[in-house]
BABA-612042 format. One line per field, with one value per residue (C-alpha): residue number from 0; residue in one letter; chain; x, y, z. Coordinates in nm, 3 decimals, always signed. Layout:
BABA-612042
pos = (NUM	...) $
code = (a	...) $
unit = (A	...) $
px = (X	...) $
py = (Y	...) $
pz = (Z	...) $
This chain:
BABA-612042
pos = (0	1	2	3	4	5	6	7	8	9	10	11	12	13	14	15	16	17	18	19	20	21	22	23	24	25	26	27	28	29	30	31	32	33	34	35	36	37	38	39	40	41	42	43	44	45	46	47	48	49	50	51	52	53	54	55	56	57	58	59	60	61	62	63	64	65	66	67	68	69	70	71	72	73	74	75	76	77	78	79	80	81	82	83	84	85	86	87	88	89	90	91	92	93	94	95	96	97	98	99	100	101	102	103	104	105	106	107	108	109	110	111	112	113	114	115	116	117	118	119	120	121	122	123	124	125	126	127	128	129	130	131	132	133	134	135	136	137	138	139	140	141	142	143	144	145	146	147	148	149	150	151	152	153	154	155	156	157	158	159	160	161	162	163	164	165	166	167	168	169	170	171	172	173	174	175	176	177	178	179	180	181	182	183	184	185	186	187	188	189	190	191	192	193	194	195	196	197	198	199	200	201) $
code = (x	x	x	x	x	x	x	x	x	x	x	x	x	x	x	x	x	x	x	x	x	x	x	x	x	x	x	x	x	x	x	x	x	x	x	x	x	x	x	x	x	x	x	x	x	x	x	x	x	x	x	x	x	x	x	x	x	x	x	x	x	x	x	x	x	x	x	x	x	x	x	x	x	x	x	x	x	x	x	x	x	x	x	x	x	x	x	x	x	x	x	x	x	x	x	x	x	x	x	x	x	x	x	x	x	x	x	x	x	x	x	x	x	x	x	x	x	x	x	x	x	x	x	x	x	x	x	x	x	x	x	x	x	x	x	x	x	x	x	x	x	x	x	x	x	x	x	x	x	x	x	x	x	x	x	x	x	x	x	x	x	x	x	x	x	x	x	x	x	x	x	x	x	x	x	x	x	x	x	x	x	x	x	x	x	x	x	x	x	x	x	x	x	x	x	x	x	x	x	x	x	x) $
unit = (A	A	A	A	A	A	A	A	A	A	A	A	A	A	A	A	A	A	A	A	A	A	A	A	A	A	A	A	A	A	A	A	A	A	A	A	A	A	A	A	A	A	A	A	A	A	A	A	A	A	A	A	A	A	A	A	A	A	A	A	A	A	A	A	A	A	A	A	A	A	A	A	A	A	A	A	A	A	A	A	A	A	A	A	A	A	A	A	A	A	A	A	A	A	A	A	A	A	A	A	A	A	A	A	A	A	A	A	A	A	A	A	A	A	A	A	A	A	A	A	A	A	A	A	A	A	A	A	A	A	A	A	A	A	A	A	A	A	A	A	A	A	A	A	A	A	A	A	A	A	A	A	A	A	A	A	A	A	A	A	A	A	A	A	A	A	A	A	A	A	A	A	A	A	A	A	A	A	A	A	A	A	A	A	A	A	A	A	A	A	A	A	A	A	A	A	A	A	A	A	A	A) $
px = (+0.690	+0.563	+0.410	+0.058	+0.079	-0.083	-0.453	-0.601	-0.842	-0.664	-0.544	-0.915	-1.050	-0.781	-0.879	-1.196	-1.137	-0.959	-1.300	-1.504	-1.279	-1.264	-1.540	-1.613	-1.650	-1.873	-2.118	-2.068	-2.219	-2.459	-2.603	-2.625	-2.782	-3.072	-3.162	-3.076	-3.298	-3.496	-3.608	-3.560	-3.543	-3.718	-3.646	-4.007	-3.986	-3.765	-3.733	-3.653	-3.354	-3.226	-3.220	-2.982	-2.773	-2.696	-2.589	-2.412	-2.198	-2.153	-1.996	-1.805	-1.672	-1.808	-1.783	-2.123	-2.207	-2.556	-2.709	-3.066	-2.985	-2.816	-3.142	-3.392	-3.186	-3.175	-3.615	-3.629	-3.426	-3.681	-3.435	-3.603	-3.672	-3.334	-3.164	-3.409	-3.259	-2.878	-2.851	-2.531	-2.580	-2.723	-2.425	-2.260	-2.684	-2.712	-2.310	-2.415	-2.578	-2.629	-2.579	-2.602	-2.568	-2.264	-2.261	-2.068	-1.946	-1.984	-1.943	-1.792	-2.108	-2.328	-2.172	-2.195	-2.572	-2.649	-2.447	-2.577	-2.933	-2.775	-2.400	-2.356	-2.455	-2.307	-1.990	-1.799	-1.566	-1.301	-0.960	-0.819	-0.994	-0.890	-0.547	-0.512	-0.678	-0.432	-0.138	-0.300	-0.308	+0.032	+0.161	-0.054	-0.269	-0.553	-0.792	-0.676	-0.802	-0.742	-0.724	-1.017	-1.289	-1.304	-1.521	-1.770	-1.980	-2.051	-1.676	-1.577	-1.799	-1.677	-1.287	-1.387	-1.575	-1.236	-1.033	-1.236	-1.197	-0.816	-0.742	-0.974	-1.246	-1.525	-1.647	-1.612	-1.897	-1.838	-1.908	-1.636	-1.430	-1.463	-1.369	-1.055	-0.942	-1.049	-0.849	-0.558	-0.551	-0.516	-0.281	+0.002	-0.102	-0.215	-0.307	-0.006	+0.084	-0.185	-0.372	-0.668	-0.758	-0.876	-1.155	-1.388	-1.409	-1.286) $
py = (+1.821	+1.671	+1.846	+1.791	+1.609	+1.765	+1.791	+1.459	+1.286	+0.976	+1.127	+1.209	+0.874	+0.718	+0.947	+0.872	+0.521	+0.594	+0.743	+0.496	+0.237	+0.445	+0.316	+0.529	+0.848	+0.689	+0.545	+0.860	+1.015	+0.763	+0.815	+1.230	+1.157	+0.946	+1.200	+1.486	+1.330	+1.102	+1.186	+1.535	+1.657	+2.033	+2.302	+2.363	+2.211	+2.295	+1.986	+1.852	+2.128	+2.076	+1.748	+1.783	+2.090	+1.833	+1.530	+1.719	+1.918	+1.572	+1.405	+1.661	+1.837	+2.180	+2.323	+2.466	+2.515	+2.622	+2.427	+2.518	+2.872	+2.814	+2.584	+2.879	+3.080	+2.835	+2.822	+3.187	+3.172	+2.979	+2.852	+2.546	+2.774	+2.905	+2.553	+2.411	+2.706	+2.658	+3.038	+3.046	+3.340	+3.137	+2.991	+3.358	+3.421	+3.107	+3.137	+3.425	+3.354	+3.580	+3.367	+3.561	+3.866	+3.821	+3.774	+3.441	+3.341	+2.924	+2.978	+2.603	+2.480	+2.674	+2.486	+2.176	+2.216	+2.299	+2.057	+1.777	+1.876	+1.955	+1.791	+1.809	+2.167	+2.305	+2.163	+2.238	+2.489	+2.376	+2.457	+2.139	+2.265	+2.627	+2.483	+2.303	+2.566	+2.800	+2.557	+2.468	+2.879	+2.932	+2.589	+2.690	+3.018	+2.851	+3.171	+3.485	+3.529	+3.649	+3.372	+3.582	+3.572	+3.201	+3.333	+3.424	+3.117	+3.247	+3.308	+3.006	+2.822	+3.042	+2.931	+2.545	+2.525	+2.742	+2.491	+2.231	+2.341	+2.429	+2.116	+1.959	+1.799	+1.889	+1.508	+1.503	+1.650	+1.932	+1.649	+1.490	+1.740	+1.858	+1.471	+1.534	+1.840	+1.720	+1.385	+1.556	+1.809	+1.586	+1.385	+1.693	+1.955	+1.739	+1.852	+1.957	+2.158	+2.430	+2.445	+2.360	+2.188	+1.819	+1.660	+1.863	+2.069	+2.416) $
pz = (+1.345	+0.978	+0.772	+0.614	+0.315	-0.013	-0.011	-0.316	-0.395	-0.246	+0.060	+0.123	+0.059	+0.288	+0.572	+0.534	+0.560	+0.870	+1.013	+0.938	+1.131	+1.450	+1.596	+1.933	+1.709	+1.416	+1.697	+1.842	+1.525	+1.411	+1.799	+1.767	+1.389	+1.538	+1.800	+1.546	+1.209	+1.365	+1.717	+1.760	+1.395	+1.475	+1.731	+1.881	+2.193	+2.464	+2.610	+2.271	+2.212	+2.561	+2.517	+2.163	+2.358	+2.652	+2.408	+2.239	+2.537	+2.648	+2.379	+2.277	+2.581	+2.432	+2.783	+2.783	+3.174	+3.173	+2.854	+2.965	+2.937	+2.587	+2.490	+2.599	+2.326	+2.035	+2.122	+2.057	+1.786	+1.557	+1.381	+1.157	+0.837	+0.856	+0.914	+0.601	+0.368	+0.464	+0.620	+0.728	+0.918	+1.208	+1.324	+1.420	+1.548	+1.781	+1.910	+2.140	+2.404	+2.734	+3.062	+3.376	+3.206	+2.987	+2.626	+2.580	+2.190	+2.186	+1.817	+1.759	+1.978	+1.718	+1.412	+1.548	+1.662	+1.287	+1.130	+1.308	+1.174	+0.806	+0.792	+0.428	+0.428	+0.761	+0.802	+1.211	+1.298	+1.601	+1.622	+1.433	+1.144	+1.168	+1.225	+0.902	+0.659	+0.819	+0.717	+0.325	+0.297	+0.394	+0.206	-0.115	-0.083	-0.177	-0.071	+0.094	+0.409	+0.769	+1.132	+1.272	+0.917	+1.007	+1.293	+1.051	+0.954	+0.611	+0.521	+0.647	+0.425	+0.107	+0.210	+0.266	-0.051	-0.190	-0.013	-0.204	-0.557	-0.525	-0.463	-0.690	-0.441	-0.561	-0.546	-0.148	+0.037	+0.299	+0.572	+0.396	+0.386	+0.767	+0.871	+0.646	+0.784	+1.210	+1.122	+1.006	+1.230	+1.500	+1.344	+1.237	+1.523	+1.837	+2.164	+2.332	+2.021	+2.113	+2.438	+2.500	+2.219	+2.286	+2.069	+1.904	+2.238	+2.042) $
């Protein structure tokens, strides 16, 4: 199997051209920012948060079964003043969610729900991603970190941004970045190279 290439600033810019040609996925986006930004921008109304949770499951497979139950929780969670002060503790806070009495961890779910309110400032966790920081820290040891502290929202974000200024990418966003690292992961560890993974289902 190839390997990733190293991480530049022209590697990143031709990825990113790659995104924007891929159709399906930037409609996909621009669709989820309108009812994110525009329509649905707070999380007061449950119809309004159900609404978001559905869209989301929906477009990207997030295999959440009983999205009223996980729109209930985001509700109680009051979550606008933590969203408008980037606390990245409520990712790990809205992943847990108790359906039918078990405590179920749709931690990927919780990162995209926030990003798609904040993208620059909450970039998603899924398995491609994991995947490729796993490679660049074996390839380069850009950070030193254990598979299972990507799990925590607020340490993921330190090894992104860590990821970032190794490599000298401090002009890409986070946004930017996450597209880099979901494109390429695709690309150099597709699906049949881990199960389960598909989109941006994990």
């Amino acid at each position: 199997m190839p390997t990733p290439p190293k991480p530049s600033q022209s590697l990143l810019a031709r990825y990113l051209g790659k995104w924007q040609q891929l159709e399906n996925y930037r409609l996909q986006e621009d669709s989820l920012s309108l009812l994110f930004k525009k329509l649905c921008p707070k999380n007061k109304v449950l119809e309004h948060i159900l609404l978001k949770v559905s869209t989301l499951n929906d477009f990207y497979s997030t295999n959440i079964f009983d999205t009223y139950s996980v729109a209930k929780h985001i509700l109680k969670k009051n979550i606008d003043v933590k969203l408008k002060s980037n606390n990245y503790s409520l990712v790990n806070d809205l992943a847990k969610v108790e359906i039918r009495g078990k405590v179920r961890n749709f931690y990927s779910f919780a990162s995209k729900y926030c990003s798609h309110h904040k993208p620059d400032a909450f970039p998603i966790y899924d398995s491609f991603v994991e995947l490729m920081l796993l490679h660049y820290k074996s390839a380069s040891n850009f950070a030193a970190f254990k598979k299972h502290e990507l799990k925590d929202y607020s340490r993921f974000i330190e090894i992104v941004r860590g990821f970032r200024k190794f490599y000298k990418l401090e002009k890409f966003t986070l946004r930017e970045i996450d597209v880099f690292l979901w494109l390429a992961g695709k690309e150099y560890f597709p699906r049949n190279y881990k199960r389960g993974i598909t989109n941006r289902s994990t």
